[in-house]
C-alpha positions as a printed Julia matrix, in Angstrom:
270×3 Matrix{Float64}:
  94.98  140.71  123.06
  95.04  138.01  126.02
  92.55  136.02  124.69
  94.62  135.97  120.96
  97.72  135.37  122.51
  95.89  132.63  124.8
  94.57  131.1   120.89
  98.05  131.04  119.08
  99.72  129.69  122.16
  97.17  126.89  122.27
  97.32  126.54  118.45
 101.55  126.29  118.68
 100.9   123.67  121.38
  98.46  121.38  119.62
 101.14  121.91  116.82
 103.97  120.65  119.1
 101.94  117.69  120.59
 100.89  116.07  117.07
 104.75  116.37  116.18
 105.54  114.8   119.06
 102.68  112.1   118.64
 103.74  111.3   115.42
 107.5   111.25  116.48
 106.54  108.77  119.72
 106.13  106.17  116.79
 109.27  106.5   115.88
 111.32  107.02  118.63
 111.56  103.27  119.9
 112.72  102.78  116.1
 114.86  105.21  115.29
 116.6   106.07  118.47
 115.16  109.23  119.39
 116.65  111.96  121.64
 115.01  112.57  124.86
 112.18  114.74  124.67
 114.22  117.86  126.61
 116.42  117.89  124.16
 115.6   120.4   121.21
 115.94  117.89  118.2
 114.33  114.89  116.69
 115.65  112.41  114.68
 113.74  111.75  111.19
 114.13  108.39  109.55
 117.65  109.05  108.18
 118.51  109.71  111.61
 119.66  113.14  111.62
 118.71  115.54  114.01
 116.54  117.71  112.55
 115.22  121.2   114.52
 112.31  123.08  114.05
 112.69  126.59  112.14
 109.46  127.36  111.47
 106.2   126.21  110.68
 106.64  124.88  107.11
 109.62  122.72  107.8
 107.29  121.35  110.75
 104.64  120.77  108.57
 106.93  119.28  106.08
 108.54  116.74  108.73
 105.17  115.76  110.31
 103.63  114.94  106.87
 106.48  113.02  106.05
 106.25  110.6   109.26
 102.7   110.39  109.11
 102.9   108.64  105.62
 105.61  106.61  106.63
 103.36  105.44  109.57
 100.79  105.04  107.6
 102.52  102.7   105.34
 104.24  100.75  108.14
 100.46   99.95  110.34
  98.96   99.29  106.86
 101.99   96.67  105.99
 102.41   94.9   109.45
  98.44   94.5   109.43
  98.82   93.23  106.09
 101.57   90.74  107.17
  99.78   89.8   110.33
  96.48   88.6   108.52
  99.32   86.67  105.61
 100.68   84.79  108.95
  96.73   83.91  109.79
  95.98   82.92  106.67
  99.39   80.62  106.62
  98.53   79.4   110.44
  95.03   78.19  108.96
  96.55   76.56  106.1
  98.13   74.32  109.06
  94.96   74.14  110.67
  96.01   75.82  113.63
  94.0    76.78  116.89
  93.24   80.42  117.67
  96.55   80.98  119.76
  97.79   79.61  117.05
  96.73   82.33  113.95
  97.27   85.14  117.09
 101.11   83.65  117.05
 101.74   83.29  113.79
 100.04   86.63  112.85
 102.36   88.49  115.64
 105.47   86.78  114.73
 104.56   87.46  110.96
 104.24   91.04  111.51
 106.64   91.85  114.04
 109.46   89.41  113.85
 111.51   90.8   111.33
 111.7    93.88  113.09
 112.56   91.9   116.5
 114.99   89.73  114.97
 117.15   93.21  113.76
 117.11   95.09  116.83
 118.34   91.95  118.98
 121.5    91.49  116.35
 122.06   95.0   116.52
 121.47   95.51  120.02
 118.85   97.97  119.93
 117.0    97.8   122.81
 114.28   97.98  123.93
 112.96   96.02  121.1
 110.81   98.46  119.39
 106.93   96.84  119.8
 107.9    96.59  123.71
 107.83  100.29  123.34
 104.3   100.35  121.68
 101.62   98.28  122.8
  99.61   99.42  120.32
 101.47   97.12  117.69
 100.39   94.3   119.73
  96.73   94.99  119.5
  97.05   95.84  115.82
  98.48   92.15  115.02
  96.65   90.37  117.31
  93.18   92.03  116.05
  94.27   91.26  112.18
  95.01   88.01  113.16
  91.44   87.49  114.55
  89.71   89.63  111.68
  91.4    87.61  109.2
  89.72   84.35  110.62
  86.25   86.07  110.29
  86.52   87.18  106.73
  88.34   84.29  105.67
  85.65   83.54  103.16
  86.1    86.97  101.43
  90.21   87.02  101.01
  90.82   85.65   98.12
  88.83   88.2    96.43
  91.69   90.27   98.03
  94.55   88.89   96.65
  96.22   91.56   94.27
  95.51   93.84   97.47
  97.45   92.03   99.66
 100.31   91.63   96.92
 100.42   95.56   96.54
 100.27   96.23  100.2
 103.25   93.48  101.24
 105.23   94.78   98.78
 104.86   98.27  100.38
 105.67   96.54  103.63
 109.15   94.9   101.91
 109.95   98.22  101.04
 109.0   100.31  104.06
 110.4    97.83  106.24
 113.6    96.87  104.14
 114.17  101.39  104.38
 113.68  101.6   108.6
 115.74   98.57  108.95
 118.88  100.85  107.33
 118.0   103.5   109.37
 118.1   101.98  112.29
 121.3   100.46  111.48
 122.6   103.87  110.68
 121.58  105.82  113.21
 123.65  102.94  115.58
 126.45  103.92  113.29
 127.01  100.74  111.76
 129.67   99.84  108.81
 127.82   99.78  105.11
 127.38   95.92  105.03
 125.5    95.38  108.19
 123.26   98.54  107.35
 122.31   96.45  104.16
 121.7    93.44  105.68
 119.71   95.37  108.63
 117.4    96.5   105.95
 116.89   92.96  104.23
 116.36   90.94  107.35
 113.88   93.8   108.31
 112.08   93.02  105.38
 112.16   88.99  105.35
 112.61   87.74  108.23
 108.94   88.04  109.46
 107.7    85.81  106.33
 110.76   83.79  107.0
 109.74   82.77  110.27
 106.19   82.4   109.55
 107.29   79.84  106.88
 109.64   77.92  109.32
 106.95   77.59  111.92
 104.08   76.34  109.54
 106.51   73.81  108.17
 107.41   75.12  104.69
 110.17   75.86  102.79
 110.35   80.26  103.2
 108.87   81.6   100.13
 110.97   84.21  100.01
 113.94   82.05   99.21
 111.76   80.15   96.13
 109.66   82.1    94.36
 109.3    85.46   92.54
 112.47   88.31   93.54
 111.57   89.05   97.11
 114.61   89.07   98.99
 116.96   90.66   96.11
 113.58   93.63   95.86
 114.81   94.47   99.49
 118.52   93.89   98.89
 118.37   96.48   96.18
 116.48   98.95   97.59
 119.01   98.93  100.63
 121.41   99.5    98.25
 120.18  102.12   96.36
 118.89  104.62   99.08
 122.11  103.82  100.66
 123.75  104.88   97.46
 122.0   107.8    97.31
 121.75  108.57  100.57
 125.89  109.1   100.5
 125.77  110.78   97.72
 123.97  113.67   99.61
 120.86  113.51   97.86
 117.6   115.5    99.23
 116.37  113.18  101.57
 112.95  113.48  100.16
 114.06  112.57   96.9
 116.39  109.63   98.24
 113.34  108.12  100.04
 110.67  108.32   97.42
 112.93  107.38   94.66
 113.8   104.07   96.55
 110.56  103.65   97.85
 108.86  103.9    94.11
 111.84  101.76   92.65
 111.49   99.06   95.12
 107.87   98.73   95.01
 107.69   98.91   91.01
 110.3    96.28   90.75
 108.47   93.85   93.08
 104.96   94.45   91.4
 106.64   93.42   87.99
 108.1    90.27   89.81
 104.82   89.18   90.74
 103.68   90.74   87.11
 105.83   88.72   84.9
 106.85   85.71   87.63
 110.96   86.61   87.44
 113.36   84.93   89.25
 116.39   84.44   90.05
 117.88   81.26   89.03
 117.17   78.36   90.77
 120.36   75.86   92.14
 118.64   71.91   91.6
 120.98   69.73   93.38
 120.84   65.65   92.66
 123.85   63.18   92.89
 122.47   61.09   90.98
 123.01   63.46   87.9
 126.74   63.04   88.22
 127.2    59.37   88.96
 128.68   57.36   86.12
């Protein structure tokens, strides 16, 4: 009876510990409770307890695909910000700075507006080796990406969308007013390829080409909408999620746009 007790006791604890694994991600993110305390906060940021095993099991699933979507996207936009950095023809610090500030800037950029700190990838080294070793990798297999291109248009639009969601969340859990939630959640999604584009020189894509910026604008606003409305949170989260990512692939699909504002004097001089 010892030795079974001894089992389920170790099996609750390895339990506990990937929870709390999965929720370390977060916590720099989403404003976690301390660890004594008996809550967590999930990515609405509600505090959410456990009361039993299923809703556990639920929760943890639920932040491990969210993780997994947010490594996969800011590798994805750390190897976009090498590929722009050798474009320019930049050194090696060069791709490694580009690649970091690609991946991680947007996210930087909100939490020092909002005054969230510590800045979240101060929290998690880890981040810093993922960039900086997709920046590298990318420079290596340079060669072999543009057989990857549709890849890396499916997997940054997951990014916009992941990233554009935790931006509002952040912003809510701070208890911000409705406008600076929304605009939390685009400049989470943007501003990395913004400043990538600024430091190579260029005009920011974002602001020229297929919807980009209005994909993140509206999916801010619509799992804000239903996120008042007192939807399941499940439901809120994959509906914007699938909206936001359909509407971006058919953007690239069918080049749409919003229309473009062509300013000339000489068009209006007599």
């Amino acid at each position: 009876m010892l030795a079974t007790e001894g089992a389920n006791s170790h099996k609750r604890s390895g339990t506990q510990d990937c929870d709390s694994e999965t929720f370390a991600i977060w916590r720099a993110v989403l404003r976690h409770p301390p660890k004594e305390q008996a809550g967590h906060t999930d990515v609405s940021g509600q505090t959410l307890r456990y009361r039993g095993q299923g809703e556990g099991h639920r929760l943890s699933l639920e932040l491990c695909v969210l993780t997994t979507v947010y490594l996969i996207a800011i590798t994805a936009e750390a190897m976009s910000g090498a590929l722009a950095a050798g474009k320019r023809q930049m050194d090696m610090f060069g791709v490694v700075l580009i690649a970091f500030i690609t991946a991680l800037g947007g996210g930087t950029v909100r939490d020092m507006l909002l005054g969230n700190f510590p800045v979240n990838w101060t929290q998690h080294p880890s981040y810093i080796y993922l960039t900086i070793s997709a920046g590298l990798m990318t420079m290596v297999v340079a060669r072999f990406m543009h057989r990857l291109q549709q890849l890396f248009l499916i997997l940054d639009a997951m990014g916009l969308v992941a990233f554009t969601i935790i931006g509002c969340n952040v912003a809510l859990a701070l208890d911000y007013d409705l406008p600076v939630v929304i605009m939390s959640g685009v400049i989470t999604g943007i501003f990395g390829g913004i400043l990538r584009d600024i430091l190579c020189n260029q005009t920011p894509q974002v602001l020229q080409k297929e919807l980009y910026a209005s994909v993140s604008l509206l999916v801010a606003g619509l799992y804000l909408t239903l996120h008042d409305a007192g939807f399941d949170h499940d439901l809120t989260l994959l509906a914007a999620f699938s909206c936001g990512l359909a509407l971006r692939l058919i953007a690239i699909r069918w080049q749409l746009s919003l229309p473009v504002f062509s300013y000339s004097p000489e068009r209006w001089q007599d």
